[in-house]
C-alpha positions in Angstrom: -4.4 -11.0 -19.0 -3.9 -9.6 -22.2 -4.5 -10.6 -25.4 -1.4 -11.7 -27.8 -2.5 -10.9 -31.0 -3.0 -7.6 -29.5 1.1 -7.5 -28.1 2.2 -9.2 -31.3 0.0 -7.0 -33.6 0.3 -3.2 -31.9 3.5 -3.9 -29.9 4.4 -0.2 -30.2 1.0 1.4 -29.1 1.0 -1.7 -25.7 4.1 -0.4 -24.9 3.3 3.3 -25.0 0.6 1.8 -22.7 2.5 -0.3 -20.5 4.8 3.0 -20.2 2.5 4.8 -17.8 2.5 2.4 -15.2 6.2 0.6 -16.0 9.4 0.9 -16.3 11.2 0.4 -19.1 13.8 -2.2 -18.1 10.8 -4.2 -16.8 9.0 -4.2 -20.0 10.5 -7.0 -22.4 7.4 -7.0 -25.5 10.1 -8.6 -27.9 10.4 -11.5 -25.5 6.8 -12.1 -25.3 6.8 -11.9 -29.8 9.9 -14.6 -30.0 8.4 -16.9 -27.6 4.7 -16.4 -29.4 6.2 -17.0 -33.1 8.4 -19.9 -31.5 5.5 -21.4 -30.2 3.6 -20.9 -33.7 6.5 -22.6 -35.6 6.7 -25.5 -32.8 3.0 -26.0 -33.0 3.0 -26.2 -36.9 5.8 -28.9 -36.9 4.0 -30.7 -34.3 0.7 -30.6 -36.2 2.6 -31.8 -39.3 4.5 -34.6 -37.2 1.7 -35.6 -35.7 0.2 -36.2 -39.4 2.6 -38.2 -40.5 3.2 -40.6 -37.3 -1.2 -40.9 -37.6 -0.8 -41.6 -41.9 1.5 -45.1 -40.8 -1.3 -45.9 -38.3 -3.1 -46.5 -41.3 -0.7 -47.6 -43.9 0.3 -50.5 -41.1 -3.7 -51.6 -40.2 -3.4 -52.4 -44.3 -0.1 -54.6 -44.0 0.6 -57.9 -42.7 1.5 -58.0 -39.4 4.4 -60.7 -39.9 6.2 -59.1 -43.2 9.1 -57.7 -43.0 7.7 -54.4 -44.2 5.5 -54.2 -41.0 8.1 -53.9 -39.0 10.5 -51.4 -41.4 7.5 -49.3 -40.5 6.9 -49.9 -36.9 11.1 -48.6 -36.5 10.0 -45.8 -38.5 6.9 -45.2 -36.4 8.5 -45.4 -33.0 11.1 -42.8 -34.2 8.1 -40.9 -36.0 6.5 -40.9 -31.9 10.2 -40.0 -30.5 10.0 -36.9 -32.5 6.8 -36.3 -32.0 7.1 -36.4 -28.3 10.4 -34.4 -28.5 8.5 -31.1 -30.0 5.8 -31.6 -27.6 7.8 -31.2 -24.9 9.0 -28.0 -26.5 6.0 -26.7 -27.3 4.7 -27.4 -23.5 7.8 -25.3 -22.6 7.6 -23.0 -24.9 3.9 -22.4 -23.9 4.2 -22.2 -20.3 7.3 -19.5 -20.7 5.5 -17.2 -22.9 2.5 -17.4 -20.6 4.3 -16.7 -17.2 6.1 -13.5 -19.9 2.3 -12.4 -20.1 0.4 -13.2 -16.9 2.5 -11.0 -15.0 1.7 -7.8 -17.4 -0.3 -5.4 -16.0 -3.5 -4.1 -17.6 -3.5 -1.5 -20.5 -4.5 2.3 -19.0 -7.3 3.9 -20.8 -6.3 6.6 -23.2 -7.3 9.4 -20.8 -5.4 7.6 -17.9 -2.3 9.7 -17.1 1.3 8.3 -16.5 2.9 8.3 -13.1 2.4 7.2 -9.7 0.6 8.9 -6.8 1.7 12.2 -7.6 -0.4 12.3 -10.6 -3.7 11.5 -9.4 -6.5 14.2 -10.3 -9.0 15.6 -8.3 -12.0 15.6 -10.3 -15.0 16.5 -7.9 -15.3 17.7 -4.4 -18.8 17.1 -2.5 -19.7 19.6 0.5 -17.5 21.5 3.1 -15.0 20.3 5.7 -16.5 20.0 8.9 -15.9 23.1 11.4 -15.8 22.7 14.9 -15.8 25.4 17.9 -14.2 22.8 20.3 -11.3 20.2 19.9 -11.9 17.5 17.8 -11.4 13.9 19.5 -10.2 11.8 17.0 -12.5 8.1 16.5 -9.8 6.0 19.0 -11.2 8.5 21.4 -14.1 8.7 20.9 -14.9 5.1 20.6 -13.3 4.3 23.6 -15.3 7.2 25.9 -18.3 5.6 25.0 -17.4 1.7 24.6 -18.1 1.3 20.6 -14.6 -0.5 20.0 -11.7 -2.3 22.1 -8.6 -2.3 20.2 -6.7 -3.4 23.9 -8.4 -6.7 24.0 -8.6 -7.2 20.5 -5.0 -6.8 20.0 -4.8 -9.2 22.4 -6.6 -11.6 21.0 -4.9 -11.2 17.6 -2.4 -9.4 17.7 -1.7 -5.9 16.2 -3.9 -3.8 13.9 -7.2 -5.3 14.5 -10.5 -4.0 15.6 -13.1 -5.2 18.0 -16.4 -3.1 17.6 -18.8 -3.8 21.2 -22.3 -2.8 21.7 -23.3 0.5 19.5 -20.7 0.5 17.8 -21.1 -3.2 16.5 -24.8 -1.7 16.1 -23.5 1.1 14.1 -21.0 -1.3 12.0 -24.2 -3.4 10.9 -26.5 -0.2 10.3 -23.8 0.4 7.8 -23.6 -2.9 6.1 -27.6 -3.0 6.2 -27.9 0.9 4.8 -25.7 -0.5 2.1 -27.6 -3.8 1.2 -31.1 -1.7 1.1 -29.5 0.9 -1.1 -27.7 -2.0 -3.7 -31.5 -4.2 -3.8 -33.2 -0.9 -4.8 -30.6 -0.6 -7.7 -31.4 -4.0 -8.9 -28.2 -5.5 -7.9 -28.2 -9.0 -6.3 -27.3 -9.9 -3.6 -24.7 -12.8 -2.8 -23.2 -14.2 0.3 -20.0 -16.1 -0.8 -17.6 -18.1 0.9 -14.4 -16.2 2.3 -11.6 -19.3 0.9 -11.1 -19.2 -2.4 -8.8 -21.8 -4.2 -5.6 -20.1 -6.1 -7.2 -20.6 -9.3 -9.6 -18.0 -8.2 -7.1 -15.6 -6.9 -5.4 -15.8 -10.3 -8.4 -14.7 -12.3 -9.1 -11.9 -10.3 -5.4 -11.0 -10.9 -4.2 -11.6 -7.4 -1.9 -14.2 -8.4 1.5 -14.5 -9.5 2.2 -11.3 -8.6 0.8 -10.0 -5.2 1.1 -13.8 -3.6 2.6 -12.5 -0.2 -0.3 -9.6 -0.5 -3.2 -12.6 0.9 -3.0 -14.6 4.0 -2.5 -18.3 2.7 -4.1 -21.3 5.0 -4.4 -25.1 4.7 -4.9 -27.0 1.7 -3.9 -24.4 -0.8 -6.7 -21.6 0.6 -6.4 -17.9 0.8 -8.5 -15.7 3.1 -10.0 -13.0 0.6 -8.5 -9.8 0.2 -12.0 -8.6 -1.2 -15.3 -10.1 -2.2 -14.1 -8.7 -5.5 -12.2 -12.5 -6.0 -14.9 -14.5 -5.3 -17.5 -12.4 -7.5 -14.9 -12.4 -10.5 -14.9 -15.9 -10.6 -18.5 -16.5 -10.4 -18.6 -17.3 -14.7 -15.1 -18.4 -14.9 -14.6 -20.7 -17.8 -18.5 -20.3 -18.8 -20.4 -18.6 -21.7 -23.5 -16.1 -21.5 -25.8 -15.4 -23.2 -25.8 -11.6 -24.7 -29.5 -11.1 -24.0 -28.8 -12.2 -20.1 -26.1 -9.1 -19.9 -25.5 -7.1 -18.2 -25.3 -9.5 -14.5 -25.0 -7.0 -11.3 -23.8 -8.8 -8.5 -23.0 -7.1 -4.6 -21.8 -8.4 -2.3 -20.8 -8.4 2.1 -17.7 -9.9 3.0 -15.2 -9.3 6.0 -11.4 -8.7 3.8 -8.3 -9.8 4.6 -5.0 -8.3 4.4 -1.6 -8.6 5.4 -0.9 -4.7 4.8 3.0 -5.6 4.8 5.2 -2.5 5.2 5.0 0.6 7.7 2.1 1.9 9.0 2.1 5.9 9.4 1.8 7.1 12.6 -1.9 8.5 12.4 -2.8 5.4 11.1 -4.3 4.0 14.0 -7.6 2.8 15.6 -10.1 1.6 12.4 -7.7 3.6 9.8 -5.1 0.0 8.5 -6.6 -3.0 9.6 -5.6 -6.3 8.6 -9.3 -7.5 8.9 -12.6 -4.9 7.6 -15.7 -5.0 6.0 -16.8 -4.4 2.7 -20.0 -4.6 0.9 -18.6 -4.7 -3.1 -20.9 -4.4 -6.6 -19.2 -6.0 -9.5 -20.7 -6.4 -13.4 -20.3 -8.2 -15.9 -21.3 -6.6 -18.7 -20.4 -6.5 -23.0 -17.4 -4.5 -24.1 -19.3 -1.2 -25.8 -21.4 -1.0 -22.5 -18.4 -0.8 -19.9 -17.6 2.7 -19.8 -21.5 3.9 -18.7 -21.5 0.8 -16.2 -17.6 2.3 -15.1 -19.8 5.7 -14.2 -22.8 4.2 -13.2 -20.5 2.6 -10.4 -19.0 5.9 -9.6 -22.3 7.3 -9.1 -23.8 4.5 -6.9 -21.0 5.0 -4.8 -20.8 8.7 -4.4 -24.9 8.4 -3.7 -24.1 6.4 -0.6 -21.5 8.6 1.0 -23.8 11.4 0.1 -26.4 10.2 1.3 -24.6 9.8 5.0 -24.3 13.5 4.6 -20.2 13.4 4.5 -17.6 15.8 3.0 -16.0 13.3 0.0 -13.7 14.2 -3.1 -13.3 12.1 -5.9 -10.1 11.2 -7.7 -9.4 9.4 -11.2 -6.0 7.6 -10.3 -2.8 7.6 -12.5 -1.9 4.8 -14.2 1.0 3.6 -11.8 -1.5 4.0 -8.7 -4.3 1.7 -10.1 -4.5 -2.2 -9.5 -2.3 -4.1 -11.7 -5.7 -5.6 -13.5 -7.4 -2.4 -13.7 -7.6 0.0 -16.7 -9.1 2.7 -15.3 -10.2 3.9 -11.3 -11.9 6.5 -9.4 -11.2 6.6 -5.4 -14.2 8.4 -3.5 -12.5 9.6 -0.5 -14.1 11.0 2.7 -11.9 13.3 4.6 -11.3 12.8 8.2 -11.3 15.6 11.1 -8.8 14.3 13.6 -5.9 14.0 10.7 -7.4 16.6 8.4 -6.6 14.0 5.5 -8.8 12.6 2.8 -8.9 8.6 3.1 -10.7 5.9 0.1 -13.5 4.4 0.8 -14.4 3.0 -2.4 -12.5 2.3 -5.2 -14.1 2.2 -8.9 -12.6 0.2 -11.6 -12.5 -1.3 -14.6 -11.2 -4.3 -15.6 -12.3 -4.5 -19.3 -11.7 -8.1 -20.5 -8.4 -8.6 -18.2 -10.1 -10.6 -15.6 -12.4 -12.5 -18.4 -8.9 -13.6 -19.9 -7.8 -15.0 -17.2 -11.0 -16.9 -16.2 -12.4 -17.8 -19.8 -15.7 -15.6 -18.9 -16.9 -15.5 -22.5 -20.4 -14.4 -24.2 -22.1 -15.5 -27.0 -23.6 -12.5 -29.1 -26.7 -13.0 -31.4 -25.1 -13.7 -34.3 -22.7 -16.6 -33.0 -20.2 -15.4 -32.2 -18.2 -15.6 -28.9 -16.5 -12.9 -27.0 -15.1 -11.6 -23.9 -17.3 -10.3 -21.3 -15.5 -6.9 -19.4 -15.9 -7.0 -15.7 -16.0 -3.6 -13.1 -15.8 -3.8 -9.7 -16.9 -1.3 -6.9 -16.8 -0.9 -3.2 -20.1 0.1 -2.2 -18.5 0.6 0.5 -15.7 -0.1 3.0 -16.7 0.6 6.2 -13.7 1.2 8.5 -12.6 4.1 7.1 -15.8 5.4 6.9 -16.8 4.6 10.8 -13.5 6.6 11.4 -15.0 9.8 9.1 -18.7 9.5 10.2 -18.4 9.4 13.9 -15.6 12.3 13.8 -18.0 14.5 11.5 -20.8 14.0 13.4 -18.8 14.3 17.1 -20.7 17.1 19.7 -18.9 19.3 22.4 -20.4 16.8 24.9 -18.3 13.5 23.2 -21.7 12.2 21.6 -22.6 11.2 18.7 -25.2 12.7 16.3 -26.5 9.2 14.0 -26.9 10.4 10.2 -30.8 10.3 9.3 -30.6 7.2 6.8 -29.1 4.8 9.9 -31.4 6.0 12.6 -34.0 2.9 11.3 -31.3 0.2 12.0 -30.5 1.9 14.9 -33.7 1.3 16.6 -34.9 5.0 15.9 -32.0 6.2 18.0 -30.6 9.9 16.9 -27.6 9.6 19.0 -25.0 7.6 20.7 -24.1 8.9 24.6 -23.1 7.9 27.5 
């Protein structure tokens, strides 16, 4: 969420903010400045009212209950609470419309965030070569299937459309994955957390899910939502708390299975592990002080790129436009792996920073040496997604014969194995 004083005070440079990722006619900052100075003008006349009805409070505790006078002021005082009650309600009202105004206002881009959608995002770094291949490449449905790793038949039977079921090595290979991930994150210093996978809205709110990507989640009894990410539970892990500055910064990671609903068309070569509606993730997150986010923002990008490097794949990395990063986000990197079959780069992690956005929303504050509270800024990293990544690694490292060559840093959670045959 942003911050007010910041619309009311530098309306022109939010707005030339806003501008890269809205449109105009959705944009309404003059709204959002009449509700706040109503709302200022309300509160002062309820402060004052509320003065007055407490001063006959005490000039009727002096005066005989029985006098006429007692009761001249009790009409008065019951008119005095009438009123009082009247611009209270206004106030609530007033309140609650300029905060729905706000909460729905996407995060400010970073100055060196370019406008646009899609179409503008940069390609700042490429990593290795394509992989070349002196025989037809199988694509990962294929290849899975020839030597049993997934069943998407049966799964889709089970659930319906667009999910996966990984069997035998490739359930191995899923978990050598999620296990080459956790041993990487513990050497960093990060720690580890197993959280639930229901979150109540509240939570889906301060990670910025919520009001505006509410059909985005798959909503189940008792006002639950399946997480989209582990990124909503580990936002809310401080909500409405303070920290200390000297306990900064707090590096968190994180394996969940995500849920999505993926509304909307699927493209045709998106099949097999490519759009799920169910995946895992293993996500970093930090909280960390406001002059410090910008080396966390790259140390993030690094950690990331250092695991699909280290996998030995062929990955680019691109710094997103403004209209193409999450709503809450004011700055991402995607690191992309590119896959054989569809000779097309896919993300597999995305970097990004929140700044104080998120901390808004949940109250995360810290309390500096001097006193004084503020806002903690909180980044987010996948580190990484797997699906997409099973679909890239087992296509790059596909021989003649349909096996399957097992990068060096799995082979230990593979049992030793260098390969996966028939």
């Amino acid at each position: 969420m942003l911050d007010i004083k910041r619309i009311v005070e530098n309306k022109e440079l939010v707005e030339k903010g806003l501008l890269k990722r809205m449109n105009k006619e959705d944009l309404n900052l003059d709204q959002i400045k009449s509700l706040y100075e109503d709302k200022k003008k309300l509160q002062t006349e309820f402060d004052t009212k509320r003065a007055e009805q407490n001063s006959f409070n005490e000039k009727m505790a002096k005066i005989d209950k029985q006098s006429n006078e007692f009761r001249e002021l009790l009409d008065e005082l019951k008119k005095k609470a009438e009123e009082v009650k009247e611009i209270e309600e206004k106030l609530k009202e007033t309140d609650t419309q300029l905060k729905s105004e706000i909460e729905v206002l996407p995060n400010i881009p970073d100055e060196d965030v370019v406008a646009g959608g899609k179409e503008k995002n940069e390609v700042v770094k490429e990593v290795g070569r394509k992989p070349e291949f002196s025989f037809a490449v199988r694509d990962h449905v294929q290849l899975g299937t020839d030597l049993d790793m997934f069943d998407f038949e049966r799964a889709s039977k089970i659930s319906g459309n667009n999910f996966a079921m990984y069997k035998g090595v490739g359930a191995q290979l899923e978990w050598a994955l999620i296990n080459y991930f956790i041993s990487e994150h513990l050497k960093a210093g990060y720690q580890m957390i197993i959280p639930p996978n229901l979150v109540v809205r509240e939570s889906a709110y301060t990670a910025g899910q919520l009001p505006k990507f509410e059909d985005d989640v798959y909503w189940v009894q008792d006002g639950f939502c399946l997480i989209p990410t582990a990124e909503t539970v580990l936002t809310n892990i401080y909500r409405d708390e303070v920290l200390d500055e000297k306990d900064l910064p707090k590096k968190f990671f994180a394996y969940t299975p995500c849920y999505r609903r993926e509304a909307g068309s699927y493209r045709a070569n998106e099949k097999g592990l490519i759009r799920t509606h169910q995946f895992n993730k293993v996500e970093m997150f930090q909280y960390v002080k406001p002059e410090d986010v910008n080396e966390a923002l790259e140390e993030l990008l690094n950690r990331a790129e250092e695991l699909v490097s280290g996998l030995g794949m062929h990955y680019r990395v691109v710094k997103l436009a403004a209209g193409d990063c999450s709503a809450g986000m004011a700055k991402t990197y995607d690191v992309e792996v590119y896959i054989p079959s569809i000779e097309k780069y896919y993300e597999v992690s995305s970097i990004s920073n929140a700044r104080e956005y998120q901390a808004r929303r949940g109250n995360m504050r810290y309390r500096k040496a001097d006193g004084k509270l503020e806002y903690l800024n909180t980044l987010n990293a996948s580190g990484l997604a797997t699906s997409r990544l099973m679909v890239a690694l087992i296509e790059t490292y596909q021989n003649e014969d349909g096996s399957i060559t097992i990068p060096d840093v799995l082979r230990p959670y593979m049992g030793g194995a260098n390969k996966i045959s028939k």
